[in-house]
N, C-alpha and C positions, 0 to 999 in steps of 0.2 A: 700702579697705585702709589701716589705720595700720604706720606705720612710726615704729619709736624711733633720733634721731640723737644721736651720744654722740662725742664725740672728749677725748683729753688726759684719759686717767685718770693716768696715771702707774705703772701698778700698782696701784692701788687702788679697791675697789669700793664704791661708795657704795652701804650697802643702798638707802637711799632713791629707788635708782631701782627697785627691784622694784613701787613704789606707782607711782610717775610714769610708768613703762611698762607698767603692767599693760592686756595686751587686743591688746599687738602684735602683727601679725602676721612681722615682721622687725622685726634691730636691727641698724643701719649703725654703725662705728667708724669715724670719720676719725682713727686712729694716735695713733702716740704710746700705745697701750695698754700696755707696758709689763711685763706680763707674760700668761703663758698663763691663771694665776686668772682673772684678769680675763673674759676669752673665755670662760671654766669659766662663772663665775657668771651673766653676759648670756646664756649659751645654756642656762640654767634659765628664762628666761622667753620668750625666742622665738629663733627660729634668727638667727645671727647672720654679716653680711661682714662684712671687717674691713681696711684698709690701713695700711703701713707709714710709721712716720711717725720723727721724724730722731731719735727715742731706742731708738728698739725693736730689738732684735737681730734677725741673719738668723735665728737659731733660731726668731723666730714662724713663719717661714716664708712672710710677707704681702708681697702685690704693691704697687710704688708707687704704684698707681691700678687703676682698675677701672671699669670700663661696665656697666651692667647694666636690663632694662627690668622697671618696676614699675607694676602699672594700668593699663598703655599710655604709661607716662612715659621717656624712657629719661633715667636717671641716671648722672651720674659722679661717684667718689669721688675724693682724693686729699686730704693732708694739708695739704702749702701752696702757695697760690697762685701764678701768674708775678708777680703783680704784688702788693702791700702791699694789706693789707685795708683802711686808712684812704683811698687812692685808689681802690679799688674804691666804699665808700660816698660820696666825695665825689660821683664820676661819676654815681653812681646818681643822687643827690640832685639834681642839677646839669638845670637845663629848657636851658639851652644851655651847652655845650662849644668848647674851642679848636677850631682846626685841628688843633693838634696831641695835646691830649686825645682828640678824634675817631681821629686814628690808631692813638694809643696802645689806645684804646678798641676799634678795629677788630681791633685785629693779638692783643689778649689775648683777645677773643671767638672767633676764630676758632683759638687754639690749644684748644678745643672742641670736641667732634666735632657737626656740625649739625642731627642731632636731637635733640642732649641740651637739656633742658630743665631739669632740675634737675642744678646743682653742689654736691655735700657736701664741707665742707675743714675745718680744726683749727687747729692749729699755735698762733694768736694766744692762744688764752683766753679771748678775749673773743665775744662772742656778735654774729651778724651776719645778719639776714633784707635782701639789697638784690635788687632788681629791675635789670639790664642787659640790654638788647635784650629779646629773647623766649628767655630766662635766667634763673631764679633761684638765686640762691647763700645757699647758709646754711650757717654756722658755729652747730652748737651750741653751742658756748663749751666751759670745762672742768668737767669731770665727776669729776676729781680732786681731792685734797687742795687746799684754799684756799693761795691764791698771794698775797701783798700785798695789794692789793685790788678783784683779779681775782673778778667771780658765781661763782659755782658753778651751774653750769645741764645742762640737755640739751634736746632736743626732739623733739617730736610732729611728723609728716608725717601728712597725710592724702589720701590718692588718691582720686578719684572722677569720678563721670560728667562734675561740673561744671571738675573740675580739682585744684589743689593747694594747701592751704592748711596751712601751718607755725608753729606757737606754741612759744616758747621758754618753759620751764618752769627755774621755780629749783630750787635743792636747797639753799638757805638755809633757816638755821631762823627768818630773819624773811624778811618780802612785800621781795623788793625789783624797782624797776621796769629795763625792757630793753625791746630789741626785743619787741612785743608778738606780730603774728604780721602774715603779708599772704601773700598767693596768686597764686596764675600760672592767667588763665581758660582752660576747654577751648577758644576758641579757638584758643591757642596749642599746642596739644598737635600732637607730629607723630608720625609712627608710627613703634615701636620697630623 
């Protein structure tokens, strides 16, 4: 099963993602969508969730978050994290950790529901594949209008027997390099 992740349009639809998602079988928003178009145009190519992210009016009508099981993965969405995305990939990074990094660590994984396997988020703009615990978190980056010198990107999920593997794809009109992609193995899979 592919799934297309997109957050921080702003209202605006890059056609260029009808190529860059063609063939999914869903398409997750982590917010900030901005307007209904937007929703219009993503759900011409696959059905679409969608979360509420801190520009979007209650007239979307979209929840702060959301749980839901994919391939036997269960997923949560939400636009921004508890904690800064630059400490989230520090930690990631990191082969050992404070005491108190550890806590921090503990206390923000566990505001997770404990099957969830996959976290979808937004908010930053910037694109983010990190591995924590038996967790993977990924920010598509934005998918909107170019911001100073902020990608423009979105991404590819893929579910499968083996597990989940995630490639962030640009929507520049040059190659420019990012988080490439990395995966979470069917060991870790728990059940939805």
């Amino acid at each position: 099963m592919k799934v297309g992740l997109v957050s921080d349009t702003h209202g605006w639809f890059d056609p260029r993602l009808c190529n860059k998602l063609a063939g999914v079988d869903r398409i997750v928003h982590a917010g900030d969508v901005g307007s209904l178009d937007v929703l219009d145009e993503l759900s011409l190519i696959a059905p679409v969730v969608a979360v509420k992210g801190n520009i979007d009016p209650e007239s979307l009508g979209l929840p702060l978050s959301m749980k839901f099981c994919c391939g036997g993965i269960q997923i949560e969405v939400l636009h921004a994290l508890p904690e800064p995305q630059a400490w989230l990939e520090g930690v990631a990074r990191r082969v050992r950790v404070s005491d108190s990094d550890r806590i921090r660590r503990d206390r923000f994984l566990s505001s997770f529901h404990p099957s969830t396997r996959v976290v979808v988020f937004g908010h930053t703009h910037q694109p983010c594949l990190a591995r924590l615990g038996n967790k993977l978190f990924i920010n598509p980056g934005s998918a909107g209008k170019k911001r100073f010198r902020l990608p423009r990107c979105c991404a590819m999920m893929t579910l499968s027997v083996r597990g989940v593997e995630v490639k962030i794809l640009t929507l520049e009109a040059y190659n420019q390099s990012g988080p490439a992609s990395l995966g979470l193995a069917l060991g870790d899979r728990a059940p939805c």
